[in-house]
C-alpha positions as CSV (number, residue, x, y, z in Angstrom):
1,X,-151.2,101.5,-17.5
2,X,-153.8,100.3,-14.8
3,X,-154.1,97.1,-17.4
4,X,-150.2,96.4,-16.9
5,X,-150.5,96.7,-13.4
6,X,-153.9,95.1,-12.8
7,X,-152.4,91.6,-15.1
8,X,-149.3,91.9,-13.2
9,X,-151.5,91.7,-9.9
10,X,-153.3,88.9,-11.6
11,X,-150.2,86.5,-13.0
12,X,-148.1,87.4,-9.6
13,X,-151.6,85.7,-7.3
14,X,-150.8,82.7,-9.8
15,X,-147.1,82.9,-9.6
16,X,-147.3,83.4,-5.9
17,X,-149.8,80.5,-5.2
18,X,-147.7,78.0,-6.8
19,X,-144.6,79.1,-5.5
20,X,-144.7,81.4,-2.9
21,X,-141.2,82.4,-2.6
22,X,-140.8,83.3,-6.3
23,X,-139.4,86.5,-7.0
24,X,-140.1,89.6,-9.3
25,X,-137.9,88.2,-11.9
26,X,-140.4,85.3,-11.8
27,X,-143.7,87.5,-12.1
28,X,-142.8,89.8,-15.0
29,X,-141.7,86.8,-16.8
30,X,-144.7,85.2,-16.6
31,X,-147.0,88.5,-16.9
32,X,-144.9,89.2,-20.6
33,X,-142.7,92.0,-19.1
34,X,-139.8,93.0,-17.9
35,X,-138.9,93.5,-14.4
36,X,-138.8,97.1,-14.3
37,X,-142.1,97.3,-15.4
38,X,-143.1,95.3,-12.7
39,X,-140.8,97.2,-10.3
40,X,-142.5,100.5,-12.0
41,X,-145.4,99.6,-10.5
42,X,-144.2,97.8,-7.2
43,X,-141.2,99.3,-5.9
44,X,-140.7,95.8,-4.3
45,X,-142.2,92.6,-3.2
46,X,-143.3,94.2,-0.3
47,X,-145.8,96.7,-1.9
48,X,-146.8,94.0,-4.3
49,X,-147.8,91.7,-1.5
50,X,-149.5,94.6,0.4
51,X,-151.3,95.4,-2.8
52,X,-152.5,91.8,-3.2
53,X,-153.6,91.8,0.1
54,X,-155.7,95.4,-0.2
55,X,-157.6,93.8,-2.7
56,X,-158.0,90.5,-1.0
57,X,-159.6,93.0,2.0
58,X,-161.7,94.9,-0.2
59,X,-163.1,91.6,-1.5
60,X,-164.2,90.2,1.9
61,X,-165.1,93.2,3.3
62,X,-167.5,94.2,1.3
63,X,-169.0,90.8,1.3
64,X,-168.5,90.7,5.3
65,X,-170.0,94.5,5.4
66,X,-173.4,93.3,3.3
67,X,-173.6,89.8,5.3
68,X,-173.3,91.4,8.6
69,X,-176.3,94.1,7.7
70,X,-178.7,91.4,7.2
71,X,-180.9,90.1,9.4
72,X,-179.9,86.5,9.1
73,X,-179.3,84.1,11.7
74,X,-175.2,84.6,12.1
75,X,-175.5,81.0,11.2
76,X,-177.1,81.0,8.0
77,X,-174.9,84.6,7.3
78,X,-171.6,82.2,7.7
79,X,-172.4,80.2,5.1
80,X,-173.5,83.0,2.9
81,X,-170.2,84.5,3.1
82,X,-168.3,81.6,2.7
83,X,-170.1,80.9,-0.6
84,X,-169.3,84.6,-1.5
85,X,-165.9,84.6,-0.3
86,X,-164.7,81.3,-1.2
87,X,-163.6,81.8,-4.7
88,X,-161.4,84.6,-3.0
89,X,-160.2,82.8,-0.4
90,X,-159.0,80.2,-3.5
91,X,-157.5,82.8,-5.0
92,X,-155.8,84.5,-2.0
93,X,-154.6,81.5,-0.6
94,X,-151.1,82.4,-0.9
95,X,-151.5,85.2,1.9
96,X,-152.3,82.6,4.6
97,X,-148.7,81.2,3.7
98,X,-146.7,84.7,3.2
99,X,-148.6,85.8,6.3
100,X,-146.3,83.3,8.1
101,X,-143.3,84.5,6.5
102,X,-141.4,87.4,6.5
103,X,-144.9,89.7,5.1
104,X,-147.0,88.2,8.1
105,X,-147.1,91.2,10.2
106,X,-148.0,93.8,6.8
107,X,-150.4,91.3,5.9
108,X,-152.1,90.7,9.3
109,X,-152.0,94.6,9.9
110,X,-154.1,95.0,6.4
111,X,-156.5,91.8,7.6
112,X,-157.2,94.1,10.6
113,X,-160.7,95.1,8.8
114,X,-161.8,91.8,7.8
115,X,-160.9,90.0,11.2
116,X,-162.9,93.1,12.7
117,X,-165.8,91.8,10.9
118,X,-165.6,88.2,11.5
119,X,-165.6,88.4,14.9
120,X,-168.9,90.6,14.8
121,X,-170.4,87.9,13.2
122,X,-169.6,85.5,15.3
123,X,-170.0,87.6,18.4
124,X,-173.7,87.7,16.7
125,X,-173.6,84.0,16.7
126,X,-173.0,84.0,20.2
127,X,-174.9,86.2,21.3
128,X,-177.5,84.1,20.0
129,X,-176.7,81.2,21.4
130,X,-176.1,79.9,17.6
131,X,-172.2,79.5,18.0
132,X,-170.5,78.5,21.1
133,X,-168.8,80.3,23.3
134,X,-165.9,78.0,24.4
135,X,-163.2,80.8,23.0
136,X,-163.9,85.0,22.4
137,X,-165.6,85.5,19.4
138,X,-162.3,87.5,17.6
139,X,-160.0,84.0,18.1
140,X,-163.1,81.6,17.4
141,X,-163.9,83.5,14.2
142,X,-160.2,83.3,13.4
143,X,-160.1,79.0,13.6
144,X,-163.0,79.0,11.8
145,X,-162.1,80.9,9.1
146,X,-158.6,79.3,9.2
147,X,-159.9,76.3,8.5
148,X,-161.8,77.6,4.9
149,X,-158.0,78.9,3.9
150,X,-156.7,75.3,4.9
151,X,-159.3,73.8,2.9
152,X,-158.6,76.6,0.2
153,X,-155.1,75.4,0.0
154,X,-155.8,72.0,-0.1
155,X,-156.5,69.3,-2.7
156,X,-160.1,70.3,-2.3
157,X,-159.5,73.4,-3.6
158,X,-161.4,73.1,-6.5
159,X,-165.2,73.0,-7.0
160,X,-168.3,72.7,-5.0
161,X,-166.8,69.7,-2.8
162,X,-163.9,72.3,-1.3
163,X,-166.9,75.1,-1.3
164,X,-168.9,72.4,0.7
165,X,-166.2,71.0,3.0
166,X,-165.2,74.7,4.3
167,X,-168.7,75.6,5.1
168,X,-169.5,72.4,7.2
169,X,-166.0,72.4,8.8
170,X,-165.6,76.2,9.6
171,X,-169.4,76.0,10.8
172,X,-168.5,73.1,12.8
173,X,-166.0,74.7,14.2
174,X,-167.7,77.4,15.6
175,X,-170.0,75.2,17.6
176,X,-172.9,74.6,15.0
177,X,-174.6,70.7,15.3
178,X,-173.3,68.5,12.5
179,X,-177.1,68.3,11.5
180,X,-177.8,72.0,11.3
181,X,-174.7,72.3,9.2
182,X,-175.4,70.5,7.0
183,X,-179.2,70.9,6.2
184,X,-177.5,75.4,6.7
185,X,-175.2,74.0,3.2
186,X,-177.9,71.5,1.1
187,X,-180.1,74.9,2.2
């Protein structure tokens, strides 16, 4: 049962990503079931898109949770977790664009956790005098990471070049010399 549901998870982040207004319908056809298998396991779109999203959070948070705990320079822990995180921000992409939609305030509520963490990190940064200070950490941390989910859903997507471009754009963003970011990413 938990393989039905977890494949079904699986196809609808592929479904979803290259169409994010397909329906149900859509996702059981391309998981090999029918719909009310798919609705036997998500009562709607809703609770598959919150579902989606819960794993998403997991994901980052236990990377976030780990990077935060160390005692790297927030700069050096940025770029860490984007190389952690990136091939799930790839694969969650699709939650930036539903989070604009009709989902956005389920899915923001859910991110609560993970944008929690950011903007420790980049409070750290600050604090440091590592990132700037020209917005609060919670909204700087917020552009930054933006950016990586821009990049995500771009034609960069793929590879180390997207991997790359994220980590010296989101670092730039938060106030890091062009220099330092890049040396932080050939690092």
């Amino acid at each position: 049962m938990n393989e039905t549901r977890d494949r079904i998870l699986d196809v609808a982040l592929e479904v979803l990503g290259e169409s994010p207004d397909a329906g149900m319908g859509d996702i059981a056809s391309a998981a090999g079931v029918v719909r009310r298998t798919v609705y036997g396991h998500f009562p709607s779109r809703l609770d598959l898109i919150r579902t989606l999203t819960e794993r998403a959070v997991a994901e980052m948070t236990a990377v976030l949770t780990e990077i935060n705990a160390s005692d790297a320079e927030a700069d050096a822990g940025w770029v860490a977790f984007i190389a952690r995180v990136w091939p799930v921000a790839h694969r969650y992409r699709v939650l930036v664009a539903l989070r604009r939609g009709e989902y956005g305030e389920a899915i923001h509520g859910l991110l609560g956790p993970v944008d929690e963490l950011l903007a420790e990190l980049v409070e750290r940064g600050q604090d440091s005098d590592v990132f700037a200070r020209h917005l609060p950490a919670g909204l700087l941390s917020q552009v930054a990471y933006g950016v990586v989910f821009a990049i995500a859903d771009s034609d960069l997507s793929n590879g180390t070049l997207g991997a790359r471009a994220a980590t010296i754009t989101s670092l730039l963003m938060l106030g890091v010399p062009e220099t330092r970011a890049i040396a932080l990413v050939g690092a």
